[in-house]
PDB file of N, CA, C and O in Angstrom:
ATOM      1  N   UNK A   1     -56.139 -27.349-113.129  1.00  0.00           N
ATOM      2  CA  UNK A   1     -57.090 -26.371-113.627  1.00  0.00           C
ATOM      3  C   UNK A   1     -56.562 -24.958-113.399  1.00  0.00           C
ATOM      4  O   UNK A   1     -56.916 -24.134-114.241  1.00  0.00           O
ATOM      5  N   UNK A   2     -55.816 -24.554-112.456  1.00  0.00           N
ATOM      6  CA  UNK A   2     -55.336 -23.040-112.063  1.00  0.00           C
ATOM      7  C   UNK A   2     -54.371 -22.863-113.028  1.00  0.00           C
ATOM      8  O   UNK A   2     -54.419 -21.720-113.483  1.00  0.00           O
ATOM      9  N   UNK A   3     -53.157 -23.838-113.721  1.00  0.00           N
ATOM     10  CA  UNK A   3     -52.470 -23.412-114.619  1.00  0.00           C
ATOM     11  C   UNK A   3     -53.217 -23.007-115.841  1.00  0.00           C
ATOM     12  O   UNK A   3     -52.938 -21.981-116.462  1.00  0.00           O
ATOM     13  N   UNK A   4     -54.236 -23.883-116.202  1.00  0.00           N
ATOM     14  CA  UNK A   4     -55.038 -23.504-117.296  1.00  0.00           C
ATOM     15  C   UNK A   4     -55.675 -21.984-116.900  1.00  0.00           C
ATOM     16  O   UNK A   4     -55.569 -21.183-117.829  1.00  0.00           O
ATOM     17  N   UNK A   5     -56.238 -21.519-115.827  1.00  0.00           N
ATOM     18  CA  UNK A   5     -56.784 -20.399-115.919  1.00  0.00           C
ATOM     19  C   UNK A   5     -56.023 -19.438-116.419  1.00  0.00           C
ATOM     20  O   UNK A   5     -56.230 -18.693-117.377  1.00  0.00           O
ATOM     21  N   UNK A   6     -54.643 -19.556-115.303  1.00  0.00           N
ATOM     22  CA  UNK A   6     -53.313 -18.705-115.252  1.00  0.00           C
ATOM     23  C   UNK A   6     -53.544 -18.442-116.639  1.00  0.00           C
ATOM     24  O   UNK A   6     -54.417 -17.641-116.974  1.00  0.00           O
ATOM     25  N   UNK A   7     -52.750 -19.121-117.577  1.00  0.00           N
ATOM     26  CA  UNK A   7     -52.348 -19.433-118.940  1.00  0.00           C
ATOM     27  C   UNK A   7     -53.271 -18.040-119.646  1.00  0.00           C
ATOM     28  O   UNK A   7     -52.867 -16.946-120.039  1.00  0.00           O
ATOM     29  N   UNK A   8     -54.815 -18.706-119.594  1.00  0.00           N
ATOM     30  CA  UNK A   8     -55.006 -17.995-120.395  1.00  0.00           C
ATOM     31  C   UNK A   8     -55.218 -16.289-119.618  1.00  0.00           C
ATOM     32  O   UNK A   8     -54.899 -15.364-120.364  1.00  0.00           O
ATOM     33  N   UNK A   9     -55.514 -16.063-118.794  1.00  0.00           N
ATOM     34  CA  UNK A   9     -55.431 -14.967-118.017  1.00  0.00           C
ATOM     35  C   UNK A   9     -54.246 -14.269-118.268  1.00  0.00           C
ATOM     36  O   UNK A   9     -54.425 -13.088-118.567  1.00  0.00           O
ATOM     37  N   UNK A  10     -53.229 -14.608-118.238  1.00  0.00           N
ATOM     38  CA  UNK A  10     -52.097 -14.236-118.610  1.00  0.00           C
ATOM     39  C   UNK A  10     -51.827 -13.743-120.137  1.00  0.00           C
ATOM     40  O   UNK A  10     -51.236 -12.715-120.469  1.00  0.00           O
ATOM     41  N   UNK A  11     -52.252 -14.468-120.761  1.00  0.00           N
ATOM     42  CA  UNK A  11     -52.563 -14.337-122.070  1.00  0.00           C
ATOM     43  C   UNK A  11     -52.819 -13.345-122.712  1.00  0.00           C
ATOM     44  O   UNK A  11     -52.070 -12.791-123.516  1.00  0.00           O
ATOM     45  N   UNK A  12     -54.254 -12.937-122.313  1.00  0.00           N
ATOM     46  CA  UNK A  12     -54.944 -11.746-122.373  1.00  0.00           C
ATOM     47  C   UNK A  12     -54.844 -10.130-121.602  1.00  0.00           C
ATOM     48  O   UNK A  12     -55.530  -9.119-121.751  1.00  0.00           O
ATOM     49  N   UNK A  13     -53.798 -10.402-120.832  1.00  0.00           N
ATOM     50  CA  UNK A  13     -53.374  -9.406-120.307  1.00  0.00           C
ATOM     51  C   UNK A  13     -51.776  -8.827-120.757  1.00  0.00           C
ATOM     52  O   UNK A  13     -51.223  -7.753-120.520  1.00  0.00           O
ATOM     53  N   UNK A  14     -51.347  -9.977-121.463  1.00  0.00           N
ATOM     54  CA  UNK A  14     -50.112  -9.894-122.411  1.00  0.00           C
ATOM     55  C   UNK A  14     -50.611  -9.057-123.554  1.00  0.00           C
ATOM     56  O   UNK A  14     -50.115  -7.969-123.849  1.00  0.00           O
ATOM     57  N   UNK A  15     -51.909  -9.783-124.365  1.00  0.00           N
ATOM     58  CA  UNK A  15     -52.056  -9.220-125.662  1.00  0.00           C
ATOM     59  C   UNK A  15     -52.542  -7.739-125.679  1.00  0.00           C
ATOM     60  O   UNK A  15     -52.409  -7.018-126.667  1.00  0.00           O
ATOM     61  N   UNK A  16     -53.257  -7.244-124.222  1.00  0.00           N
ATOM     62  CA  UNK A  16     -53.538  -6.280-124.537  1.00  0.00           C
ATOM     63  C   UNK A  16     -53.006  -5.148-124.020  1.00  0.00           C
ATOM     64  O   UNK A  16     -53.827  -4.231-124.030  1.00  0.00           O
ATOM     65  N   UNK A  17     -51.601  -4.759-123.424  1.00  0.00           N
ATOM     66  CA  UNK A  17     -50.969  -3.977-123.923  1.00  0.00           C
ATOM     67  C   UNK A  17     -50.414  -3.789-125.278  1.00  0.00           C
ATOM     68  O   UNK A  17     -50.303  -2.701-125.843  1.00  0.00           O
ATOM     69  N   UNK A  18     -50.089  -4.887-125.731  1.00  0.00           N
ATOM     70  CA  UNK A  18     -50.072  -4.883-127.543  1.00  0.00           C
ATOM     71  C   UNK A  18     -51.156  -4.066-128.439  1.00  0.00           C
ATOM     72  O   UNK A  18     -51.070  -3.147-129.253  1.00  0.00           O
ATOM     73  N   UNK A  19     -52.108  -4.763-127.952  1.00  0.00           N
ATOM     74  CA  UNK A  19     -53.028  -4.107-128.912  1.00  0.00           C
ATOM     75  C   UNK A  19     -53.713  -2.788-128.300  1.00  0.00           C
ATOM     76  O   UNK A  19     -54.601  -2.273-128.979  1.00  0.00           O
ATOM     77  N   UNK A  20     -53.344  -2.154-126.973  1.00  0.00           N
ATOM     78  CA  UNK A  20     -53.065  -0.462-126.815  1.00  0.00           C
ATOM     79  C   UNK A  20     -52.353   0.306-127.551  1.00  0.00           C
ATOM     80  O   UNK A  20     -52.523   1.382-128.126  1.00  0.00           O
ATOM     81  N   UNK A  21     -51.174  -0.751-127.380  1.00  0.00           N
ATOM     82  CA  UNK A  21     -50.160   0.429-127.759  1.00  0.00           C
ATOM     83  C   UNK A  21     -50.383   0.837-129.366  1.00  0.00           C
ATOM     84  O   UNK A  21     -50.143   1.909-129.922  1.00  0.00           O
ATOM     85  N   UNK A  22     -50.960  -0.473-129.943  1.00  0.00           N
ATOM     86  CA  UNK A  22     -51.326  -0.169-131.552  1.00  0.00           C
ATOM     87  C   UNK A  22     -52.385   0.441-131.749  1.00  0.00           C
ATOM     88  O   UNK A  22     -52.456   0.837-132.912  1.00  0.00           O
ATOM     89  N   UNK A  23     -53.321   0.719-131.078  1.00  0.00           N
ATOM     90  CA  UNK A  23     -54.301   1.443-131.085  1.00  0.00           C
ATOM     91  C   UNK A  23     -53.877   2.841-131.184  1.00  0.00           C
ATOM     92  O   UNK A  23     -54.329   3.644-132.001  1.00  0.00           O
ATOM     93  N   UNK A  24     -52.873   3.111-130.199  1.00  0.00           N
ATOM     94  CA  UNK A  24     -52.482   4.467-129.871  1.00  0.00           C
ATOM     95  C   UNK A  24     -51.548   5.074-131.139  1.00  0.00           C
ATOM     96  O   UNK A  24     -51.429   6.224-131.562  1.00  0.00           O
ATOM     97  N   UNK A  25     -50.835   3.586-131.630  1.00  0.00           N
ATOM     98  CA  UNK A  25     -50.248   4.124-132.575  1.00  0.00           C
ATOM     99  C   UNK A  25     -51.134   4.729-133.902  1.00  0.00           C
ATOM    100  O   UNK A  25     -50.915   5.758-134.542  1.00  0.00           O
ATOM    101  N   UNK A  26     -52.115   3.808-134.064  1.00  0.00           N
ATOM    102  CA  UNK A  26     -52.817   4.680-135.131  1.00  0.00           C
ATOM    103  C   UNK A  26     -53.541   5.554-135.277  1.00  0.00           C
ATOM    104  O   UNK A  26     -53.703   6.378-136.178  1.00  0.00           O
ATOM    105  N   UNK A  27     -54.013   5.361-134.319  1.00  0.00           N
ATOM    106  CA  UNK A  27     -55.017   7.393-133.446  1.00  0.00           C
ATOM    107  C   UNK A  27     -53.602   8.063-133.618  1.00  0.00           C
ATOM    108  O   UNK A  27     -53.753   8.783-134.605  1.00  0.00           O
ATOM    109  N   UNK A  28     -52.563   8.176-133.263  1.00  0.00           N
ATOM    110  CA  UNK A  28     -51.457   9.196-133.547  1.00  0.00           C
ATOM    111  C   UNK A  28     -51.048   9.426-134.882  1.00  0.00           C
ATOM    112  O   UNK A  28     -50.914  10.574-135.305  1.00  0.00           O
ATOM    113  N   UNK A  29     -50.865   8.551-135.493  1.00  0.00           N
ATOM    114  CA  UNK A  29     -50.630   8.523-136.680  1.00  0.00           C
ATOM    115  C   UNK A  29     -52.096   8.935-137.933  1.00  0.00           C
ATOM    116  O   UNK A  29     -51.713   9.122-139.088  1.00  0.00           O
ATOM    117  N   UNK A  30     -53.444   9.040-137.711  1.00  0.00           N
ATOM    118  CA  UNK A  30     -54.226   9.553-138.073  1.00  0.00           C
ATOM    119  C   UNK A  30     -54.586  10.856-138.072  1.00  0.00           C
ATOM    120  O   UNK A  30     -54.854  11.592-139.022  1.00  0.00           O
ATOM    121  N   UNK A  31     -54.561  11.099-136.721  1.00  0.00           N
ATOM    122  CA  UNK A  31     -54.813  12.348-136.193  1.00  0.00           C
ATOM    123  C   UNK A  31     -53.701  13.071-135.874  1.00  0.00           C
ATOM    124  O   UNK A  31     -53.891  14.258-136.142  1.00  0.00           O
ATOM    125  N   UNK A  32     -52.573  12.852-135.394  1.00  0.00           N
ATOM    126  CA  UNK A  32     -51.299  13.677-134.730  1.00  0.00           C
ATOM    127  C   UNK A  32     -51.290  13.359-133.458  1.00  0.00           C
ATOM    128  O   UNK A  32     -52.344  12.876-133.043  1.00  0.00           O
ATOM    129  N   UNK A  33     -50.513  13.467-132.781  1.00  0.00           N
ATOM    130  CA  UNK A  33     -49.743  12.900-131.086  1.00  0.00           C
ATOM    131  C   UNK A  33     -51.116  14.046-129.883  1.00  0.00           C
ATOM    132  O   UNK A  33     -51.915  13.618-129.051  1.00  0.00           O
ATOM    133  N   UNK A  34     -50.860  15.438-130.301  1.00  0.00           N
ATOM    134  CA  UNK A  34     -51.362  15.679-129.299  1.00  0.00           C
ATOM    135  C   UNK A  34     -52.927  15.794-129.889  1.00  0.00           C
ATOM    136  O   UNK A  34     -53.342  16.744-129.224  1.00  0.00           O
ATOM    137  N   UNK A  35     -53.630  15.531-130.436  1.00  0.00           N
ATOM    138  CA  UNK A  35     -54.959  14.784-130.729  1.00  0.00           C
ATOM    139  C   UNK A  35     -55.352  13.394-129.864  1.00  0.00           C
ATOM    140  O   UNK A  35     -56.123  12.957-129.008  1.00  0.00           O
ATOM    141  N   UNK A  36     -54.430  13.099-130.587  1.00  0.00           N
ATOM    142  CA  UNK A  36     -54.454  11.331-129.944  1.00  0.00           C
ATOM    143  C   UNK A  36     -54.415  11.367-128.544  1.00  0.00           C
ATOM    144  O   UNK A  36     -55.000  10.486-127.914  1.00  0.00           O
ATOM    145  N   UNK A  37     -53.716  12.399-127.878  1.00  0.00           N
ATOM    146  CA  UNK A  37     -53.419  11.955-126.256  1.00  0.00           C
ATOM    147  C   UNK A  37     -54.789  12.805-125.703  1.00  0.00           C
ATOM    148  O   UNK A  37     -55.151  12.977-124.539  1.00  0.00           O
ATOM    149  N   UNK A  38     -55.312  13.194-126.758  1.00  0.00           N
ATOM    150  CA  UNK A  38     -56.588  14.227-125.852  1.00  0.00           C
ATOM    151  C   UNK A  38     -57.499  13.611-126.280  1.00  0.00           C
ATOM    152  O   UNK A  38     -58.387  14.120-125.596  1.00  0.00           O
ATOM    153  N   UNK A  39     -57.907  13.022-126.783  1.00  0.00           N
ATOM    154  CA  UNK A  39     -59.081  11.788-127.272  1.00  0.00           C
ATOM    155  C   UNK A  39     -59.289  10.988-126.487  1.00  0.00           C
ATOM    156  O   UNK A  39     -60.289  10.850-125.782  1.00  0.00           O
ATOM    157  N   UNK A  40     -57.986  10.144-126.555  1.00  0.00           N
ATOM    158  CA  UNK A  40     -57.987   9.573-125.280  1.00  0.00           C
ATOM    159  C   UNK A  40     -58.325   9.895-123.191  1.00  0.00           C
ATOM    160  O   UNK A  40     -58.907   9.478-122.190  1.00  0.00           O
ATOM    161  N   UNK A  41     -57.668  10.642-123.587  1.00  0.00           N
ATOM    162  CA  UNK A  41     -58.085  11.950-122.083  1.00  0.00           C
ATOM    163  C   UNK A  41     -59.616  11.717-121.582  1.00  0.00           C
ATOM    164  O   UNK A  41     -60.045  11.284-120.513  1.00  0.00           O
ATOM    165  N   UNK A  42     -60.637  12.414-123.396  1.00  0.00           N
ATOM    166  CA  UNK A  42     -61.941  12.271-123.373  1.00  0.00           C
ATOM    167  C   UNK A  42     -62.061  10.456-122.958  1.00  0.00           C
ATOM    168  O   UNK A  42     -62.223   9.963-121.842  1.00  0.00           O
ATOM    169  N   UNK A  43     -61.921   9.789-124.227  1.00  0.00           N
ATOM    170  CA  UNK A  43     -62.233   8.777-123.478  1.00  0.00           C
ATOM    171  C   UNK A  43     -62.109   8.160-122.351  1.00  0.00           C
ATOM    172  O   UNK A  43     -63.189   7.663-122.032  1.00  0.00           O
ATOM    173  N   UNK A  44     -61.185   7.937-121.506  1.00  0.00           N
ATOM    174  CA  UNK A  44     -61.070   7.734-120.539  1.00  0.00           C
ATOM    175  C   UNK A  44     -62.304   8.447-119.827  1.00  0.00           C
ATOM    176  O   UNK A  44     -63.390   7.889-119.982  1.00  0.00           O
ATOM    177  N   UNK A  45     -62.274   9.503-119.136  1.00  0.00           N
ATOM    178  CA  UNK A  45     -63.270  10.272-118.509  1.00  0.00           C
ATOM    179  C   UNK A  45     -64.894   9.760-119.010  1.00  0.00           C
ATOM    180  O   UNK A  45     -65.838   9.537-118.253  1.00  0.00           O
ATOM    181  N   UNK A  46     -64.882   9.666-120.412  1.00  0.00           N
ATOM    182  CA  UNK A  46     -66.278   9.346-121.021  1.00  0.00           C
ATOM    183  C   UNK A  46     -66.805   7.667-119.645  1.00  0.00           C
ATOM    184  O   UNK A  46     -67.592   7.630-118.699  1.00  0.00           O
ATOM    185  N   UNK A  47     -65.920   6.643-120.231  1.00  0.00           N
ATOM    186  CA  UNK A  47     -65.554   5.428-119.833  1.00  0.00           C
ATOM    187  C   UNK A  47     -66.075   5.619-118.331  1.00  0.00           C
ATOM    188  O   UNK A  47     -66.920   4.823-117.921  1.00  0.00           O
ATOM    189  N   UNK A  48     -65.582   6.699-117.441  1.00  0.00           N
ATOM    190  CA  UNK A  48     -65.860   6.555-116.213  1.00  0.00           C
ATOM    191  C   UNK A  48     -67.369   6.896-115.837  1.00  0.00           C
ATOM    192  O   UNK A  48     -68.114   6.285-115.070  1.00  0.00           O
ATOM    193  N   UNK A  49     -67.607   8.023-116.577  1.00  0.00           N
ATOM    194  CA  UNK A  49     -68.819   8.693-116.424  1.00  0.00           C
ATOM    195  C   UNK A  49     -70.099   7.812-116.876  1.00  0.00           C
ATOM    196  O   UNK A  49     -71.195   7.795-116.316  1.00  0.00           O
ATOM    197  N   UNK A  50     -69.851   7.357-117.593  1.00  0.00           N
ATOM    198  CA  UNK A  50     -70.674   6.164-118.045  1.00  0.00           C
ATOM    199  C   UNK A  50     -70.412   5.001-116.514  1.00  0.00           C
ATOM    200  O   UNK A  50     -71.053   4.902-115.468  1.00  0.00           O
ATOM    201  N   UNK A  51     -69.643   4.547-116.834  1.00  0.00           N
ATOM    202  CA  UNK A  51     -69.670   3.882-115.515  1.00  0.00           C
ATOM    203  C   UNK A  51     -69.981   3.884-114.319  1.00  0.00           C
ATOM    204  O   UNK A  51     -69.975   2.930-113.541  1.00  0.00           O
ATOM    205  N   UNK A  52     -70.325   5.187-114.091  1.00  0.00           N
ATOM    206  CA  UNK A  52     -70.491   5.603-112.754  1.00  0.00           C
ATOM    207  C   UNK A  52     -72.145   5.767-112.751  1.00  0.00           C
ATOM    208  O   UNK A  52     -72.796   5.717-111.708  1.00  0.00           O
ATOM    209  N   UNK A  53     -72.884   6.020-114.397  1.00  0.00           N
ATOM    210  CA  UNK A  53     -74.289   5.984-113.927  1.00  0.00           C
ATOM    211  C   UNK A  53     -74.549   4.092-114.381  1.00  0.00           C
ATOM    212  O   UNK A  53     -75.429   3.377-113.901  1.00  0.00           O
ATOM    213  N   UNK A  54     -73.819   3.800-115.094  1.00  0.00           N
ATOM    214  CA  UNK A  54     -74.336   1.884-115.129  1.00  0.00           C
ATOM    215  C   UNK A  54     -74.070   1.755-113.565  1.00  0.00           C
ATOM    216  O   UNK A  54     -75.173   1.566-113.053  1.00  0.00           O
ATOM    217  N   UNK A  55     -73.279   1.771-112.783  1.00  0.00           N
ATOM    218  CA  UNK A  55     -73.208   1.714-111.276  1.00  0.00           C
ATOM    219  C   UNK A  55     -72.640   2.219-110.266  1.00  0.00           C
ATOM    220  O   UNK A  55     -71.532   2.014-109.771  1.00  0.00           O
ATOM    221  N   UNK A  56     -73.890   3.232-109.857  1.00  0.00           N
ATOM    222  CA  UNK A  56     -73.735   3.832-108.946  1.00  0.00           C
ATOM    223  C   UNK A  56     -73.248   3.344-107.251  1.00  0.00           C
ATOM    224  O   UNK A  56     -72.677   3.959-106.350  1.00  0.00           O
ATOM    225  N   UNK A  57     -73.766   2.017-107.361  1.00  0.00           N
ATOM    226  CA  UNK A  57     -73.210   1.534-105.782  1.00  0.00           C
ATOM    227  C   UNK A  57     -71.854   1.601-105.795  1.00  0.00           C
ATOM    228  O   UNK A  57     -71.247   1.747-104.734  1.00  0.00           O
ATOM    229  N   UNK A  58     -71.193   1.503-107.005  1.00  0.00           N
ATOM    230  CA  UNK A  58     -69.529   1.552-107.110  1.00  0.00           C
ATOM    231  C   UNK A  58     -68.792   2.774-106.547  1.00  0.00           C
ATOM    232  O   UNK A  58     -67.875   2.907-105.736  1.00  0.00           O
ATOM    233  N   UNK A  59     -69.808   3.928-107.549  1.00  0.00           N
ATOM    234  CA  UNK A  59     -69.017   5.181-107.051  1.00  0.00           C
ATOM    235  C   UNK A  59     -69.396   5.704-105.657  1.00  0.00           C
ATOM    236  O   UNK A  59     -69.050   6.828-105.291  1.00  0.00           O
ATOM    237  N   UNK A  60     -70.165   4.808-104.830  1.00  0.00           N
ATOM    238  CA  UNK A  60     -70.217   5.191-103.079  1.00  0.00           C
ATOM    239  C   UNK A  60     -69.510   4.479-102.129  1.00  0.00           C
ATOM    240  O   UNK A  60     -69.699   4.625-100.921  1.00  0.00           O
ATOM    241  N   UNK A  61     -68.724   3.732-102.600  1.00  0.00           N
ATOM    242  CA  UNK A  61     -68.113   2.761-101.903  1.00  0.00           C
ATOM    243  C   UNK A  61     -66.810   3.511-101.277  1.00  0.00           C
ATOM    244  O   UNK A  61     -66.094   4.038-102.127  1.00  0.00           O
ATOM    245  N   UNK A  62     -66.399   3.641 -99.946  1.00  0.00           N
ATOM    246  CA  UNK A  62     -65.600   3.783 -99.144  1.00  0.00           C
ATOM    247  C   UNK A  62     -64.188   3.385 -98.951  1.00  0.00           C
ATOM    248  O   UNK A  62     -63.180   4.075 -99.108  1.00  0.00           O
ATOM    249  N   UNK A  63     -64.298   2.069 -98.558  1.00  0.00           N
ATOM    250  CA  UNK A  63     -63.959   0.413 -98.331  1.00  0.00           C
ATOM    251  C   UNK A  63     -63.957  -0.836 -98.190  1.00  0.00           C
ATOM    252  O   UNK A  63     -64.440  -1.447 -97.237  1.00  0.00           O
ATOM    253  N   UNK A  64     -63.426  -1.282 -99.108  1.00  0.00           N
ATOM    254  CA  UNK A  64     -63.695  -2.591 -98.828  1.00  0.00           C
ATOM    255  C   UNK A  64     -63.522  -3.701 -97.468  1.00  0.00           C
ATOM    256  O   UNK A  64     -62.589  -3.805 -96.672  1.00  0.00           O
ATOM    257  N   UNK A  65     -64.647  -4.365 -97.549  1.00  0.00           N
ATOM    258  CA  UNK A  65     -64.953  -4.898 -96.102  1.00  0.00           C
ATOM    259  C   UNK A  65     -65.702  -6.532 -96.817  1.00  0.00           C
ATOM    260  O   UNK A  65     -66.622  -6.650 -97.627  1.00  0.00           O
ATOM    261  N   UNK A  66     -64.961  -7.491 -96.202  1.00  0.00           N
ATOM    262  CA  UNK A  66     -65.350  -8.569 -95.996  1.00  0.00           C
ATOM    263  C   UNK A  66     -66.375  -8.450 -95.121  1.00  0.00           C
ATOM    264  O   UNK A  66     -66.278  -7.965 -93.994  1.00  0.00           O
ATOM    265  N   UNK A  67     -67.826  -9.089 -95.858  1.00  0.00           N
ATOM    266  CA  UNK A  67     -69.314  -9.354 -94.886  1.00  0.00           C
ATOM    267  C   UNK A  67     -68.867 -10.429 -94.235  1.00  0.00           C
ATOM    268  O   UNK A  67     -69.064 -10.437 -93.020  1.00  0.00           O
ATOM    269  N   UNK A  68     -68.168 -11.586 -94.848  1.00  0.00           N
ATOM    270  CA  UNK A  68     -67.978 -13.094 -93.847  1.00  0.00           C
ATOM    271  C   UNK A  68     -67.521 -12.438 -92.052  1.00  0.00           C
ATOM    272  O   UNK A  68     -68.256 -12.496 -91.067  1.00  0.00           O
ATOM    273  N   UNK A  69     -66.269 -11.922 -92.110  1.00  0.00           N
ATOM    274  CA  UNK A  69     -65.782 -11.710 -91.048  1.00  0.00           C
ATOM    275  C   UNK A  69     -65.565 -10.149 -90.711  1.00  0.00           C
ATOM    276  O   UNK A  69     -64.872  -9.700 -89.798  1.00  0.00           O
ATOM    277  N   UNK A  70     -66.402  -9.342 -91.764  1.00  0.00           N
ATOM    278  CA  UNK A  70     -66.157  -7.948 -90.785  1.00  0.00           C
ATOM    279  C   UNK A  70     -65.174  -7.094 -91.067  1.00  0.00           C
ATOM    280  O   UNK A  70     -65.342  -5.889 -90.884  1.00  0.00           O
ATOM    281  N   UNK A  71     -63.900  -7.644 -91.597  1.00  0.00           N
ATOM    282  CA  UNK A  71     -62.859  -6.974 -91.271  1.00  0.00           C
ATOM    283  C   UNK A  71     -62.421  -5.890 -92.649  1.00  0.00           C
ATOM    284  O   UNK A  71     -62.525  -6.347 -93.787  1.00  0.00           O
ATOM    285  N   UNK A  72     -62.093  -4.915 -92.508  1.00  0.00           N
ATOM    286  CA  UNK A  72     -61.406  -4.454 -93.459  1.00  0.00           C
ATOM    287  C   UNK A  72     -60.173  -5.101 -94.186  1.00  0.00           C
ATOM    288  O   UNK A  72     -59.253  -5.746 -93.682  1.00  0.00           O
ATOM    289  N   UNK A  73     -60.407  -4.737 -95.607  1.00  0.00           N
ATOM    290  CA  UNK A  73     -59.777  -5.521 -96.773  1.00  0.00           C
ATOM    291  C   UNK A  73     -58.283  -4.864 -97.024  1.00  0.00           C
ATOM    292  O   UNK A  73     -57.555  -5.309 -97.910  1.00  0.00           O
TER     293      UNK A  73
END
C-alpha cells in the first residue's frame, strides 16, 4: 500500500511543477515577463492573506510540539 501512495504522491508533485511552469509561461506571454512576475507577487501574498483569516490558529503558532510526548519537533 505505501508504494501505491508513494506512486501517486509522487505523481502529483511531478506534474505540478509542469503545469507552473506553463502557467507562468502564459501569464508571460499574455501579459509580458515583468507583469507576470508581479501578479504573481500579488498572488502569492493574496493566497496568504486569505489564509491567514481561513486560519488564524496557523498564523500564531510558534513551534511545533508533539502533545503525545511533549517534545519539540
Amino acid at each position: 500500500m505505501r508504494g501505491r501512495v508513494s506512486s501517486v504522491n509522487q505523481l502529483f508533485i511531478g506534474t505540478s511543477n509542469q503545469l507552473g511552469e506553463f502557467e507562468s509561461g502564459i501569464t508571460a506571454k499574455f501579459f509580458g515577463v515583468v507583469p507576470a512576475v508581479v501578479l504573481g507577487g500579488i498572488g502569492t501574498i493574496m493566497v496568504v492573506l486569505i489564509w491567514t483569516k481561513l486560519f488564524p490558529q496557523l498564523f500564531k503558532v510558534d513551534k511545533l510540539v508533539n502533545l503525545e510526548d511533549r517534545k519539540v519537533i
